[in-house]
C-alpha positions in Angstrom: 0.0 0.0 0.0 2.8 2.4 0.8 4.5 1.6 -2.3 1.0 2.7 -4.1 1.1 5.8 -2.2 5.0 6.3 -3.5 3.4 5.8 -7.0 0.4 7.8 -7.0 2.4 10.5 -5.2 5.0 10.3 -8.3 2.6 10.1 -11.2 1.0 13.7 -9.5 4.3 15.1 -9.5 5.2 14.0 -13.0 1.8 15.6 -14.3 2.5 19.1 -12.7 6.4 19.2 -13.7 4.9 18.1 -17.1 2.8 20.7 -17.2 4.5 23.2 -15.6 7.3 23.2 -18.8 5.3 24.4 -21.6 4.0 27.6 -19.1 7.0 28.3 -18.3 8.3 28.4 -21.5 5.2 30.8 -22.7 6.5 32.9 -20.1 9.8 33.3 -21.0 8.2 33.8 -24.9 5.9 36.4 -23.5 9.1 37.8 -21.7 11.1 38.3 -24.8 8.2 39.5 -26.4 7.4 42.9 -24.6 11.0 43.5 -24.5 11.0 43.2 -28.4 7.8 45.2 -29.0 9.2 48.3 -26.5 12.6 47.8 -28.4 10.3 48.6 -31.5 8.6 51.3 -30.1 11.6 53.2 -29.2 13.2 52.4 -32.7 10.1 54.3 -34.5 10.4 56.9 -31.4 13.8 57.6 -33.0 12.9 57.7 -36.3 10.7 60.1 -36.0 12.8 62.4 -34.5 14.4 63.3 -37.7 16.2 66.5 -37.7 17.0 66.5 -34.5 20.3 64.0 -34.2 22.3 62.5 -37.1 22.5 58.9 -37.3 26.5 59.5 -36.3 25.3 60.1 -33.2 24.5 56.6 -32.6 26.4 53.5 -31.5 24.6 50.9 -34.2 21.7 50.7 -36.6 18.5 49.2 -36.7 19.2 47.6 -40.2 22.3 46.4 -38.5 21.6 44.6 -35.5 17.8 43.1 -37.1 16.1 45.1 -35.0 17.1 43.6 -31.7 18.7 46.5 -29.9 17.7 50.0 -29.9 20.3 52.7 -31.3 22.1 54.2 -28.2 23.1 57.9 -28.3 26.6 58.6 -27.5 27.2 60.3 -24.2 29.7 62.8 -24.7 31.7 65.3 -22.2 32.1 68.9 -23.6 35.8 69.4 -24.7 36.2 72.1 -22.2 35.1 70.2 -19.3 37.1 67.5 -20.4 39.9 69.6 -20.8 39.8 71.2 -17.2 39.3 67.9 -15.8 42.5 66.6 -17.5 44.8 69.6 -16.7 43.7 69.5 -13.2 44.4 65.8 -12.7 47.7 66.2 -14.4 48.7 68.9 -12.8 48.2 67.0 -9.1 50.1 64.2 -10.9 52.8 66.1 -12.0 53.4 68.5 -8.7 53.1 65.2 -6.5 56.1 63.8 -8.9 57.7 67.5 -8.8 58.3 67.9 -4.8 59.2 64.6 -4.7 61.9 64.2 -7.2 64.5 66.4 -5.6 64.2 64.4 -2.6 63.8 61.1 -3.8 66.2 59.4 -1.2 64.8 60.9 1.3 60.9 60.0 -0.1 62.0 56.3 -0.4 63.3 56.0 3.5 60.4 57.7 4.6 58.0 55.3 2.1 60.0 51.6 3.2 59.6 53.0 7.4 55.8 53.2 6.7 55.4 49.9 5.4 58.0 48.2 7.8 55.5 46.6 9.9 53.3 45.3 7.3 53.2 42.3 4.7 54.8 43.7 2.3 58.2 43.0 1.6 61.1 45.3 1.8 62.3 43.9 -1.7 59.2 45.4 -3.1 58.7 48.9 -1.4 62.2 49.5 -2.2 61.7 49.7 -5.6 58.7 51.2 -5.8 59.3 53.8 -3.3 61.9 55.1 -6.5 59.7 54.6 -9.2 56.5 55.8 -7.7 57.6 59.8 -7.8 59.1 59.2 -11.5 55.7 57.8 -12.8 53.5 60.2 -11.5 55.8 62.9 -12.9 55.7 61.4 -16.3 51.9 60.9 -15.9 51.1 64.3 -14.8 53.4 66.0 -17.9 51.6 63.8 -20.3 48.1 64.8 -19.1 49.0 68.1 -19.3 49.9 68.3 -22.9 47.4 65.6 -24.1 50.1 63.0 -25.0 49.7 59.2 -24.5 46.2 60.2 -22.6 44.6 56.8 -22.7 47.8 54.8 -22.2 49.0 57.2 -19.0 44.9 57.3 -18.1 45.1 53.6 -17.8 48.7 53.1 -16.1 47.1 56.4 -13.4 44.2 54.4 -12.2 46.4 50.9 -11.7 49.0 53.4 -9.6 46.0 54.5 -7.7 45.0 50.6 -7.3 48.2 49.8 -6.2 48.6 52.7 -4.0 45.3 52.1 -2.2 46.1 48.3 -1.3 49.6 49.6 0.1 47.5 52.1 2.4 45.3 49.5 3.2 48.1 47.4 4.1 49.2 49.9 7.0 46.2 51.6 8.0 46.7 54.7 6.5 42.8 55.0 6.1 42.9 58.9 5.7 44.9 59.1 2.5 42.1 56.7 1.3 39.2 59.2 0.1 42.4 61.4 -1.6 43.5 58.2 -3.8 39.7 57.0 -4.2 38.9 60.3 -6.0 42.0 60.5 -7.8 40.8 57.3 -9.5 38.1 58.1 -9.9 38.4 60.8 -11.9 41.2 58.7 -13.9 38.5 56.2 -14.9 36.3 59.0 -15.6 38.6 61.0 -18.3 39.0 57.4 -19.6 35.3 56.9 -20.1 34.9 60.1 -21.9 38.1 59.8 -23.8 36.2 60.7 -27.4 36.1 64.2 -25.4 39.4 64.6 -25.3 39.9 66.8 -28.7 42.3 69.8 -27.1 45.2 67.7 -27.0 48.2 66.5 -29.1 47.4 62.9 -29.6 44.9 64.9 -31.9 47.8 66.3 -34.0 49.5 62.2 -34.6 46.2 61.2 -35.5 46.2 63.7 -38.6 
């Protein structure tokens, strides 16, 4: 009799999972569906906006992608704001590397007696202690004059990456908001990169 039970108990089971397959797949029809119809919708919203952007403004086509995605506008910074940004990150950069140059001996001491009592080995603070002032002068100078932007953008926000686990590493929590922002605002001028038109990579690209 209990074996009975087992079976009927089974069989129910095996009807509702049966039947529970084709709704869920109507569901997930249905799903894709809307999404396809308010894809549509928004694809004759842009078309009948004519006049009011060019079709350069747009990452893709209609014609191109079937239909299935709708054409994204391109965010873009002003160049001026771009450009402010860019001097003014280049210019901390650049004076950080500055001050420190002259005294780079003296930087490097003070640098591998912060990070004595942490993890980090000595063999690896040395060196970077040295290099650290060097690369944020050439990152700053490069900013400055536009050169190299996304290259030095990119190798800026790793330095700040690296720079923020070393802090981490001895507890320095205050310098954390200052190195936060500054990558932030690397990542940021990376982002809007198209933006970045008052500079001499323009001049190569000619």
């Amino acid at each position: 009799m209990i074996i009975d039970d087992l079976s009927s108990v089974a069989f129910q089971h095996k009807h509702h999972f049966k039947k529970s397959i084709p709704m869920l797949t109507d569901l997930i029809l249905l799903y894709f569906q809307q999404i396809q119809f308010i894809r549509l919708m928004q694809v004759s919203y842009f078309h009948t906006r004519k006049g009011t952007s060019s079709s350069k403004d747009y990452t893709t086509t209609v014609q191109e992608m079937g239909c299935t995605f709708v054409p994204i506008k391109i965010i873009k910074m002003e160049t001026t704001t771009y450009l402010l940004l860019r001097l003014a990150l280049g210019a901390s950069m650049f004076g950080h590397g500055l001050v420190r140059l002259p005294k780079l001996h003296t930087f490097s001491n003070w640098m591998v007696g912060s990070f004595e009592k942490s993890l980090l080995p000595k063999v690896l603070v040395v060196p970077f202690s040295y290099a650290l002032p060097i690369v944020e002068f050439l990152i700053g100078l490069l900013l400055i004059v536009g050169l190299f932007t996304v290259q030095f953008l990119t190798v800026g926000g790793m330095v700040m990456i690296i720079l923020i686990f070393g802090t981490a590493m001895i507890e320095h929590w205050d310098a954390l908001p200052s190195q936060f922002i500054h990558l932030a605002f690397f990542a940021l001028l990376l982002h809007f990169v198209s933006s970045n038109s008052m500079a001499l990579d323009n001049l190569f690209k000619k």
